[in-house]
BADRENSE-582219 format. One record per residue: z, x, y of N, C-alpha, C in turn. Coordinates in pm, whole numbers, plus 32768, in hexadecimal, padded with zeros to 4 digits. Layout:
BEGIN
ZXYZXYZXY
...
END
This chain:
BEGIN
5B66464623455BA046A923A15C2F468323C3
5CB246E923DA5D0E46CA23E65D2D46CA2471
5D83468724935D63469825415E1F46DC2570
5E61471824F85EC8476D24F05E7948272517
5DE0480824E05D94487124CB5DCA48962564
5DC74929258C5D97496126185D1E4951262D
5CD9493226D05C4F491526C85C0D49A226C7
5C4D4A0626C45BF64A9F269C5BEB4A6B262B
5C4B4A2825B25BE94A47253D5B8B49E12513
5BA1495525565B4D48F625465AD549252560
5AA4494C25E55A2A498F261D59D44A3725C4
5A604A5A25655A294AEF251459634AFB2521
59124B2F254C58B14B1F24F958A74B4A2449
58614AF223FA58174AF8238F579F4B33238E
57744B8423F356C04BB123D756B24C28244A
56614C7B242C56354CD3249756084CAE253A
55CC4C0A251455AA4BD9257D560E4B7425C9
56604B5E259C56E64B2A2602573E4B9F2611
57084C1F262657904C862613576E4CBD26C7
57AA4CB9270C57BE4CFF277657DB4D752799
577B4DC727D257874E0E280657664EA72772
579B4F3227E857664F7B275F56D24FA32723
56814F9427A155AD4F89277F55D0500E2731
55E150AE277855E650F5272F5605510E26C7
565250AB26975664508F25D9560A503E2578
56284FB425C656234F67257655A04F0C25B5
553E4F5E262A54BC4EEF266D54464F282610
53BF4EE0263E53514F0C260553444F8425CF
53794FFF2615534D506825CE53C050D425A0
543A507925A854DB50AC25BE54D850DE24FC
5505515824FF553851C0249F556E514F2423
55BB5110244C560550BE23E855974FFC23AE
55395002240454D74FB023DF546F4FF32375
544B5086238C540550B22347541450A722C6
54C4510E22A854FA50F52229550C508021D6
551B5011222E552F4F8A21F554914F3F21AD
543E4F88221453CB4F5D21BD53B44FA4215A
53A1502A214B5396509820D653E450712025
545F501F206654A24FFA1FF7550150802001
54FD50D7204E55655166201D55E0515E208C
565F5148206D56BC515620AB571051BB208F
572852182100577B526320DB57FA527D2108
585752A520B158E552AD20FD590052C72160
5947528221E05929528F226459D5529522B7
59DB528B232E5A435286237D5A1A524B23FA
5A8551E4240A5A24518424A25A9251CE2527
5A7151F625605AE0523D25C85ABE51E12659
5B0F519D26A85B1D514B26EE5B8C511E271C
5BB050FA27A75C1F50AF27D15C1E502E2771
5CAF4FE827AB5CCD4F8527815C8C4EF4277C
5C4D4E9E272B5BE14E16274F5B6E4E3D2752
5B564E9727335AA44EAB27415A424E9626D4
5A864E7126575A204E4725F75A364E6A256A
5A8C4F1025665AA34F3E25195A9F4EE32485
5AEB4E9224645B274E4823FE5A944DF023D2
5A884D7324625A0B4D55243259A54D7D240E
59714E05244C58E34E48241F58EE4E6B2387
597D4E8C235A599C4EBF22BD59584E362265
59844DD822A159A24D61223659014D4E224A
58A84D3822B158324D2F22BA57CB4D5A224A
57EC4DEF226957934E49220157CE4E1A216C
583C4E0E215C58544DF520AD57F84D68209A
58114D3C2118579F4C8B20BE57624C9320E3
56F64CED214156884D022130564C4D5820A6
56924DC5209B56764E121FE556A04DB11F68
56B24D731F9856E94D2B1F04575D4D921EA2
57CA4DDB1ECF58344E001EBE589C4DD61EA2
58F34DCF1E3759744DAE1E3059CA4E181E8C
5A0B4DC61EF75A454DDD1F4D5AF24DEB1F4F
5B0E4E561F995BD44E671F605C064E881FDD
5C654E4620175C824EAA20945CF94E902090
5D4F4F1020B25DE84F0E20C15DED4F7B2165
5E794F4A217C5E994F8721E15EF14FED21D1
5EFA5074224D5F3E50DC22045FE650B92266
5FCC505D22BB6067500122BE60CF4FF3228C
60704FCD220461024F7C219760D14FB6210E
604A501A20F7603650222066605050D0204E
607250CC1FB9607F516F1F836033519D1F47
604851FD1EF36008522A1EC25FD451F21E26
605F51971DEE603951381D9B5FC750CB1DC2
5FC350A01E2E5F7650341E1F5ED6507A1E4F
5EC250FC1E765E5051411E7C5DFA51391DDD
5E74517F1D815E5051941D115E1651071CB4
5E6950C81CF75E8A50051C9A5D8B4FCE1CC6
5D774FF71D105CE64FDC1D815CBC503C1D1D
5CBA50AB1D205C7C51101CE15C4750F21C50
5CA650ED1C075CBF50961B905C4C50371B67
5C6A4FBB1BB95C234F5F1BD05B9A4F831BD4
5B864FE11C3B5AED4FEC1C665A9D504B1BE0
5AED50B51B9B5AD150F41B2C5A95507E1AB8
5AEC50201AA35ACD4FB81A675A674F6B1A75
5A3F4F521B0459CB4EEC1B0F59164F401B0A
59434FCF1ABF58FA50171AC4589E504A1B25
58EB504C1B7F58DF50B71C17589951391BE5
58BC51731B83587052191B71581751D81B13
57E351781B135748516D1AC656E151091AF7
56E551061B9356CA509D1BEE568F50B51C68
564E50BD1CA6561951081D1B567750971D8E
569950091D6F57224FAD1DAF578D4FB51D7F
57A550411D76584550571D7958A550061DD9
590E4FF11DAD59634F871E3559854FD21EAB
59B14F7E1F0859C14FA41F7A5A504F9A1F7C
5AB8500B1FAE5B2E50281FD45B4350262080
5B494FC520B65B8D4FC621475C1C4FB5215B
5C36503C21AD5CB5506821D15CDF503E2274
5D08500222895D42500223315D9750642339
5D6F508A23CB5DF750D923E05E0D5173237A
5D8C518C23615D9B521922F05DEA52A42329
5DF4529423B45E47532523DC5EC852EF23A1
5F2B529523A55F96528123765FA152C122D5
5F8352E222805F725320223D5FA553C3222B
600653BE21F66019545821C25FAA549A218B
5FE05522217B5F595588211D5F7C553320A8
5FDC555B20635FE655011FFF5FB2548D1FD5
5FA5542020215F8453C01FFE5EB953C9201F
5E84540920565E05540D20835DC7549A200E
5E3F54F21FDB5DF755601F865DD154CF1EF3
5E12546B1F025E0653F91E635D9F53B91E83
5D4D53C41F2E5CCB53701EFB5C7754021EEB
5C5354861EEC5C0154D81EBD5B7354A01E69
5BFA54BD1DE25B7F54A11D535B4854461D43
5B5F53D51D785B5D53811D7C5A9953741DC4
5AA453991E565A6D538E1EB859D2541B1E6B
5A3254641E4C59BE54D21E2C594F54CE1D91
59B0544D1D535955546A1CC9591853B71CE6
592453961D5E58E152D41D7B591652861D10
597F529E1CF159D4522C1CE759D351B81D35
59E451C51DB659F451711E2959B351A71EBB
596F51831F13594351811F9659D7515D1FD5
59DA51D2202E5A6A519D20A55A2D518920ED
5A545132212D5A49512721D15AF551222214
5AF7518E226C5B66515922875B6B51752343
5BD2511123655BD050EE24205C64515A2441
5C27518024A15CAD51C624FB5CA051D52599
5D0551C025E05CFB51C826415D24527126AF
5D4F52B426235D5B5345266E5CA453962663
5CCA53EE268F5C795451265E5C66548F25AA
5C15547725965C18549B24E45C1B552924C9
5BF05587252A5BF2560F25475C8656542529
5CDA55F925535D89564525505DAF55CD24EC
5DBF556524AE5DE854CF24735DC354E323FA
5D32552F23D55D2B552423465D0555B822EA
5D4955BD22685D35561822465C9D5634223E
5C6F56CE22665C2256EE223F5BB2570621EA
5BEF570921655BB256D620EB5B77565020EA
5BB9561721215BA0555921385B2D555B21AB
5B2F556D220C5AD5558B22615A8A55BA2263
5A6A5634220159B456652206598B55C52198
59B05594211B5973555F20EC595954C42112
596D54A2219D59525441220B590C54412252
58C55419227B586F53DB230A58B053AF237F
58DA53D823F1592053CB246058DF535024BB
58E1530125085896528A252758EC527625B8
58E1528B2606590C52602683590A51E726C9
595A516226CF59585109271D5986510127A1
593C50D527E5597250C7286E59BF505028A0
59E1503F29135A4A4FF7294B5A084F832968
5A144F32299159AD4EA7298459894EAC2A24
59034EAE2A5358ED4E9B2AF659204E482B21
58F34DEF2BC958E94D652BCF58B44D2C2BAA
58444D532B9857C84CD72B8A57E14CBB2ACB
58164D2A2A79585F4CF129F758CE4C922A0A
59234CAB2A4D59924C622A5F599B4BE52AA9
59584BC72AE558E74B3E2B1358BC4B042ABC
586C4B2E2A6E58154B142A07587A4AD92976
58C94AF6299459474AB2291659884A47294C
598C4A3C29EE59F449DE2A2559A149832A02
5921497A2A2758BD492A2A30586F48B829AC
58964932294A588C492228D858F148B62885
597148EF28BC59E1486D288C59DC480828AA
59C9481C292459D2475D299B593E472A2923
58B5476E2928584547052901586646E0282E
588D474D280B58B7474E275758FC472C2724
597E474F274759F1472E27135A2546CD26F3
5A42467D26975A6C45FE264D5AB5459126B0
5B0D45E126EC5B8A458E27305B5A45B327CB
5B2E461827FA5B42462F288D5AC445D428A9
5A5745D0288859D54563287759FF450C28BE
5AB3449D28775AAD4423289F5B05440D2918
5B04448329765B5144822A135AFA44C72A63
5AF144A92AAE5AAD44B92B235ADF45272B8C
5AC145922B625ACB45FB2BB55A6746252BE6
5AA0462C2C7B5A7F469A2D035A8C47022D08
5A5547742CD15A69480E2D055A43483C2D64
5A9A48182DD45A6F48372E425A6148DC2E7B
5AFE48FA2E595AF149A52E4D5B0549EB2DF7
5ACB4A2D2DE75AE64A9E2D255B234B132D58
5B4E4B3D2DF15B8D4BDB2DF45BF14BEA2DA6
5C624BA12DDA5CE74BC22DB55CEB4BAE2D01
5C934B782CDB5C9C4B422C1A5C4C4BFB2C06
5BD44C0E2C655B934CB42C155BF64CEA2C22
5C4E4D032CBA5CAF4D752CD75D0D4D7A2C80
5D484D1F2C275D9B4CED2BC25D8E4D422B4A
5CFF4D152B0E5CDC4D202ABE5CBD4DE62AB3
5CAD4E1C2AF15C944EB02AF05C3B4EBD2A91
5BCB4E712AA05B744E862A535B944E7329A1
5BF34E13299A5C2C4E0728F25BD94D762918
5B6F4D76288C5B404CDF286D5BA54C682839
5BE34CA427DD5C764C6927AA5CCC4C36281A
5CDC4C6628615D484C9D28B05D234BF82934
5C904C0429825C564BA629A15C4F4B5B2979
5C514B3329175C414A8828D75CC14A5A28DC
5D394ABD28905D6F4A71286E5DDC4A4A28EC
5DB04A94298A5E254A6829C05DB149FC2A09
5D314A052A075D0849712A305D2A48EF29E9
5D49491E296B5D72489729255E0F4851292F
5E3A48B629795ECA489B29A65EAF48632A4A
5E8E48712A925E6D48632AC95E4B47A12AFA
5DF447992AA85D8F472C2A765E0B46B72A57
5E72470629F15EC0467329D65F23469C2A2B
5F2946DD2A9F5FBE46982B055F99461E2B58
5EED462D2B605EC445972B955EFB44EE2B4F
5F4C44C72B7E5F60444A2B115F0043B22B25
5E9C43DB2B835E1C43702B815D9E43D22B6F
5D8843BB2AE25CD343FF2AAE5C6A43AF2AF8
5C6E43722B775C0343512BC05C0E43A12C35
5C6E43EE2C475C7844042CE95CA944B12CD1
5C6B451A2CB95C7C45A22C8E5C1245E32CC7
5C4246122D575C1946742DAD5C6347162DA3
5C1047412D785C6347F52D555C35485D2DCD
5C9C48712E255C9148AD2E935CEE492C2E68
5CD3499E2EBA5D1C4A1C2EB35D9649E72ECD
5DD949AC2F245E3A49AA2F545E9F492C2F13
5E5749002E955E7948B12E455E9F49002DF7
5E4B49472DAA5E5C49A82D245EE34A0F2D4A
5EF24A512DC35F554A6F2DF95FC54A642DFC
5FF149D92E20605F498B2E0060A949512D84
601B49662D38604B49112CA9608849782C2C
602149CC2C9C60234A532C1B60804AB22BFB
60F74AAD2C8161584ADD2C9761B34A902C57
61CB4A142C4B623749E72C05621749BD2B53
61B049D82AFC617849B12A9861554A3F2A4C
61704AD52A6C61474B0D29FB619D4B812A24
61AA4B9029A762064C2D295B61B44C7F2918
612F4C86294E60EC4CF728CB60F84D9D28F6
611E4DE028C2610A4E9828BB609A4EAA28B9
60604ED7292760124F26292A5FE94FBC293E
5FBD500628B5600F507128DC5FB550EE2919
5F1C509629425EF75104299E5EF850D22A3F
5F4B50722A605F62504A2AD96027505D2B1E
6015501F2BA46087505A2BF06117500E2B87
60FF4FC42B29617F4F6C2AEA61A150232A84
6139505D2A1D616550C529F861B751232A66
61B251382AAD620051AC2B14628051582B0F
627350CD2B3262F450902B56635550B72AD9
630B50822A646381506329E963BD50FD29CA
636F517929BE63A551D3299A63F2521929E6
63EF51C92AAA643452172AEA64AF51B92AC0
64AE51332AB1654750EE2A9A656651392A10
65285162299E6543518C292F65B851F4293C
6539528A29A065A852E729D4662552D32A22
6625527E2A5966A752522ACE670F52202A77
670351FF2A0A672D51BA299B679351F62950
6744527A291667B552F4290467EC53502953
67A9535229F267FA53B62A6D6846535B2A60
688452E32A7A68DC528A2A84694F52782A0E
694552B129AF6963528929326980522A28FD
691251C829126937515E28B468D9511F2860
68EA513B27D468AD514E275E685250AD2743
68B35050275F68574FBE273767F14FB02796
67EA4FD9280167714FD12868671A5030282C
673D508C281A66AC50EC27F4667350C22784
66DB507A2718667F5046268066144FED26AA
66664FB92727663F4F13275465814F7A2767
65764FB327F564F24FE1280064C0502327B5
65085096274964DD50AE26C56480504E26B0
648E4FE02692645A4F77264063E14F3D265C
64094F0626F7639A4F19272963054F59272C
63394FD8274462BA5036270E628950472689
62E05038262B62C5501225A862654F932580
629B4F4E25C462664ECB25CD61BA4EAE25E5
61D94EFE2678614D4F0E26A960E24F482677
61164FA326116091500425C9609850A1260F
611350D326686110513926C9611351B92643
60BA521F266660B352892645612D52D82602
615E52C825A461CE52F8254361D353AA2573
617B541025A26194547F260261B954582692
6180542226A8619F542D274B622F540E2733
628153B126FC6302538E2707635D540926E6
6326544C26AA637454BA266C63A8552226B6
630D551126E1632F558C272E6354558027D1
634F551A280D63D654D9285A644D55302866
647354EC27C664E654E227966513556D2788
64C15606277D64BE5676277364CF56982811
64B5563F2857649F56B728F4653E56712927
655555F528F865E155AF2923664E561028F2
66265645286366BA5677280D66D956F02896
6666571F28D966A957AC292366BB57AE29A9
6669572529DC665956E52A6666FC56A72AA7
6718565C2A2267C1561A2A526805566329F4
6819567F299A6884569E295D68A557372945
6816578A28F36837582F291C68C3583728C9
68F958AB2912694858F728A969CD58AE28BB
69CD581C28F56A5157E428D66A5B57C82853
69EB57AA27FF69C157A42780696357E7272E
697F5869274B68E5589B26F76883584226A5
68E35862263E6888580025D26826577925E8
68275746265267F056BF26896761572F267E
676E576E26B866AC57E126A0669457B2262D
66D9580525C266C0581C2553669157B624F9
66E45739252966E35692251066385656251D
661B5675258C65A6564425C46544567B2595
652D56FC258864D55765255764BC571424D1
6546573B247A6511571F23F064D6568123C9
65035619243464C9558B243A64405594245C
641A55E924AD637955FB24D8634356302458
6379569623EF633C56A8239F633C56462327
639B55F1231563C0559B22A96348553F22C3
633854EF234162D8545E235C624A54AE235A
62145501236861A2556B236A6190555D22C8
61E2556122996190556A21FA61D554F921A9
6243547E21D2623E5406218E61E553AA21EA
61B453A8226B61885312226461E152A52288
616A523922A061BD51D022D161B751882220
6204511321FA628B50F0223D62EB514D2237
632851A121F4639351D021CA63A752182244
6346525D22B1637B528A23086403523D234F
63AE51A623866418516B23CE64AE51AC23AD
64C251BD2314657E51D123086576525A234F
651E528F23456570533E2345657F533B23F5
650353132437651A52F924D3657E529F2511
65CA524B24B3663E520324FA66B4526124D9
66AF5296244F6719530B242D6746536D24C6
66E1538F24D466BA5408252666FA53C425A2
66A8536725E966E553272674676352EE2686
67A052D32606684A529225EB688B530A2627
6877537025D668B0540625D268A6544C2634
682E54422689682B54792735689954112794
688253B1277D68A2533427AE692A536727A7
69815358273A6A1853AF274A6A35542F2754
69CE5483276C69DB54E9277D6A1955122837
6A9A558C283C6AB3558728CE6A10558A2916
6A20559C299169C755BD29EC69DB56412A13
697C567F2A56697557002AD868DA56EC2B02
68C757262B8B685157522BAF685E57B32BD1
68B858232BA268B1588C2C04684B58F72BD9
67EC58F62B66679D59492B38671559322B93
670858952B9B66AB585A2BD866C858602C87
6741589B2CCD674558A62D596701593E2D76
675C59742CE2676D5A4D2CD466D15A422D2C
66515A2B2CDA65F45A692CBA65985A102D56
65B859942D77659459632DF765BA598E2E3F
664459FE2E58667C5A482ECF660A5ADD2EBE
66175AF92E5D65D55B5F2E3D65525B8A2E7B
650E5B342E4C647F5B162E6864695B282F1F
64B15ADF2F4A64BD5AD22FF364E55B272FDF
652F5BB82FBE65465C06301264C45C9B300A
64AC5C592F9D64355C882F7D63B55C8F2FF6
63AB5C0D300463435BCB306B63465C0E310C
63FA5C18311A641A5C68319764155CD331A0
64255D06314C642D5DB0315663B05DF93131
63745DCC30D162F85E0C307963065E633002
62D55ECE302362E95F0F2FA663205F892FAC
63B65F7E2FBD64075FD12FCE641060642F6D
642B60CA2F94642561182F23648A61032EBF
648F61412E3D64DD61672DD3652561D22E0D
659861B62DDB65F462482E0A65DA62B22DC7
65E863362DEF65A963B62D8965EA63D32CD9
666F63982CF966EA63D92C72668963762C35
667B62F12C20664362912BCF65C262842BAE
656162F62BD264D462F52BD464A562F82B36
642B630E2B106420633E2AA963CE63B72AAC
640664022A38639E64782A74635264DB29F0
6319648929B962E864D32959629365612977
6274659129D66244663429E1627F66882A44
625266E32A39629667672A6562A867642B1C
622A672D2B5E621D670D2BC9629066C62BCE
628466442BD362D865E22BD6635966172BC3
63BF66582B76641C66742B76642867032BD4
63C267262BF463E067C72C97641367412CF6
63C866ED2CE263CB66992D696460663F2D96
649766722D31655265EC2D29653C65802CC1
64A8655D2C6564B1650E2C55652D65042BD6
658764832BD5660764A82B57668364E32B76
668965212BFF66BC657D2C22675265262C1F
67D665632C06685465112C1E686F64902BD2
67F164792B6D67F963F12B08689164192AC2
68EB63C92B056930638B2A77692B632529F0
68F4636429A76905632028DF697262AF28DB
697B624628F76A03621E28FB6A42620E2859
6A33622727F46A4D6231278B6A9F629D2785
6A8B632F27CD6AD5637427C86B2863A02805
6B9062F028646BEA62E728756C616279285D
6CEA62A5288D6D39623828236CFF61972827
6CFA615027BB6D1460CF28056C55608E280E
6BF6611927E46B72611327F76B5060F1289D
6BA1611228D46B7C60DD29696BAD617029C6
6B5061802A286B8261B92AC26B3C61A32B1B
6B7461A72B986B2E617C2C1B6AB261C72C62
6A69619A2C7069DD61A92C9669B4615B2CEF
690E61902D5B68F961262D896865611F2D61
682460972D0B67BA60862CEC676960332D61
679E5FF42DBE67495FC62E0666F9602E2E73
667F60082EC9666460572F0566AB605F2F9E
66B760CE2FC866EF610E3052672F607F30A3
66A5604D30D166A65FDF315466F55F7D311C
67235F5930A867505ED8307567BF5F043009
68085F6C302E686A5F8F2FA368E95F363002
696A5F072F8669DA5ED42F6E69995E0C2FA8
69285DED2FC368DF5D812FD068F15D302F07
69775CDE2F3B69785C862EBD69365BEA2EA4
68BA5BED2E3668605BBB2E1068895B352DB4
68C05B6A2D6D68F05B042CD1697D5AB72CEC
69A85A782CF66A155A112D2C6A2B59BC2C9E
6A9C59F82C526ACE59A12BB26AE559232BD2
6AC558B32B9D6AFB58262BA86B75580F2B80
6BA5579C2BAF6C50576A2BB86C5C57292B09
6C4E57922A8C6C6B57542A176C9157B429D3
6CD057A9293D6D2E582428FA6CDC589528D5
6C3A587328B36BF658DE28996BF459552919
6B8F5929297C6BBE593929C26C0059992A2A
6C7859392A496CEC59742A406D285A142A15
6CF95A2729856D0D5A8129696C845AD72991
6C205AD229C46C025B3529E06BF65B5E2A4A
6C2B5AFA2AA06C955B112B546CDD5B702B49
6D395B682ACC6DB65BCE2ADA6D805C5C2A92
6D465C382A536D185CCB2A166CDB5CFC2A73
6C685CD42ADE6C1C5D1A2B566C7E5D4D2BBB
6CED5CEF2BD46D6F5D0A2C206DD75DC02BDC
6DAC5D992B5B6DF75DF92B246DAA5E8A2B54
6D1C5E852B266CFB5EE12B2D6CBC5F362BAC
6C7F5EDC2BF26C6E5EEC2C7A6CD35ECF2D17
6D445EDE2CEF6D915EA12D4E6D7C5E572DCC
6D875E742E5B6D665E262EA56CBA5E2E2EC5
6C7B5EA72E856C065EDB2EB06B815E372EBC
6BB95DCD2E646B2D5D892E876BDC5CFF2E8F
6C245D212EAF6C8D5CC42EDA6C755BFA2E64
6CA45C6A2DED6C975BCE2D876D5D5B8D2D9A
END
């Protein structure tokens, strides 16, 4: 045993019966015990937060079937190295085998259509058994086609009495923690930590464990773990309060414009495993939130980046999402689209639901037009310049100016053009 190992993986279970937690799968009468005895495995999807087993339960079942086993991550692998497994497994005569190999994927929502339409044939003529782990929903994450020919498997979050049951487990098993003498006196602050990630628990107890520098004298109190824990870890977590943090420094990053900070938390989230959409589309509500029509194109920018990482995938996403955030990042600023529609709204809220003026109604029948509706509409097309003066707001709230251009050349120009055309009437 390497003692470089993390003690999550020192502790991995090898067997159904060191596996924690999960009865509804994997206990006496758990769905995935059945199959394992039957000998029939079928292509599956483990859907679960983060630490809960996913990875190990894969590796379990392959050495329990006696399976040649393959697992890549959709992290760092393409569509070549899908095919490179495939290959392989065609070869070890997977379609003439009732132990076809086992393909485990981490992380399978990361995955383009593209890259998930290349395990298909694969999956449909038993070439290979997938199993693959995700932490989204597989419902919106995986193609469809891919998903009827899966088994959906739900893991849950680890209780206390699981997450106990591992602390407990390290201090009495574990190679190295065996030969120190620990006190667990309190386990809150290590569960509250842990958010129910088994991973996640060990490994900041094992940090933990060596800030003690006498292995005879290791009392673990909340208010220990507390102290230690604050100055000893940098991990992303990205269904806890550190995700809100990084993407709000991310966004502040480009309201601010400055491009090496945002790569900087870019990276971060990259780093962390963060959802290649969610960033995107951020990055889509930012292009119109700060910047707007000081830069059009920053929309257009973002949009088409949400569609680019949507169908490449990670890695290659990372470039196109730093592209994108460089380019907001120097892009001017405005909020004034984002004040327009917050002034708006309140006046909305105050007034109610004011009428439509009659000239501007619509009036597709005969009634409707006895009644004024249309009545005095000016076409503005069919005057010089495509413009004449009108009033579209309603009664209680007309020459009430809403939209306020920001201090930049875009802009700018459409200060003076509103100036031009409306003179003092909404006073630009």
């Amino acid at each position: 045993m390497n003692v470089n190992e993390p003690l999550a993986e020192r502790l991995r279970p090898k067997s159904l019966e060191d596996y924690v937690s999960q009865a509804h799968l994997v206990g006496k009468n758990g769905v995935l015990t059945q199959h394992i005895k039957q000998g029939l495995i079928p292509s599956m999807l483990f859907w679960g937060p983060p630490g809960t087993g996913k990875t190990t339960l894969a590796n379990i079942i392959a050495h329990i079937s006696d399976r040649p086993f393959y697992t890549l991550s959709a992290i760092n692998s393409g569509v070549k190295d899908i095919r490179d497994v495939i290959d392989k497994a065609k070869q070890s005569g997977g379609l003439f085998t009732t132990k076809n190999p086992i393909l485990f994927i981490d992380e399978i929502h990361r995955f383009s259509k593209s890259q998930q339409d290349s395990l298909l044939q694969a999956v449909e003529k038993g070439w290979i058994t997938l199993i693959g782990a995700t932490t989204e929903n597989p419902s919106f994450e995986v193609i469809p086609a891919l998903l009827s020919r899966c088994q959906v498997y739900i893991l849950n979050a680890f209780t206390k009495e699981d997450l106990e049951t591992l602390l407990q487990r390290a201090i009495k098993t574990d190679t190295y923690l065996v030969k120190k003498n620990i006190n667990l006196k309190e386990t809150s602050a290590l569960l509250r930590l842990s958010g129910g990630d088994g991973r996640k628990l060990l490994n900041i107890f094992e940090l933990i464990v060596n800030t003690y520098p006498d292995a005879n004298n290791i009392v673990i109190t909340d208010e220990a773990v507390l102290s230690k824990i604050q100055n000893n870890t940098a991990r992303y977590d990205k269904t806890g309060e550190q995700h809100y943090d990084i993407i709000s420094a991310f966004i502040k990053s480009i309201r601010g414009s400055d491009p090496n900070a945002a790569v900087y938390w870019l990276a971060r989230m990259v780093e962390g495993g963060e959802d290649v959409k969610f960033i995107a589309r951020r990055l889509i509500i930012l292009a119109s939130e700060d910047i707007g029509n000081a830069n059009p194109t920053a929309l257009v920018m973002a949009n088409n980046t949400f569609q680019a990482v949507s169908t490449i995938g990670f890695p290659e996403s990372r470039i196109i999402l730093s592209q994108c955030a460089t380019y907001l990042a120097c892009s001017p600023k405005s909020n004034a689209d984002y004040m327009a529609i917050g002034k708006a709204q309140q006046i909305v809220k105050q007034t109610g639901d004011l009428p439509v003026p009659l000239d501007i109604r619509n009036a597709p029948t005969k009634l409707m037009k006895a009644l004024g509706y249309g009545d005095n509409y000016k076409y503005a097309h069919n005057y010089e310049n495509n413009f004449t003066e009108q009033e579209f707001l309603p009664e209680a709230i007309k020459n009430t100016k809403i939209y306020e251009p920001g201090n930049n050349a875009r802009e700018q120009a459409q200060r003076d053009f509103l100036k031009q055309r409306w003179k003092d009437k909404y006073n630009y």
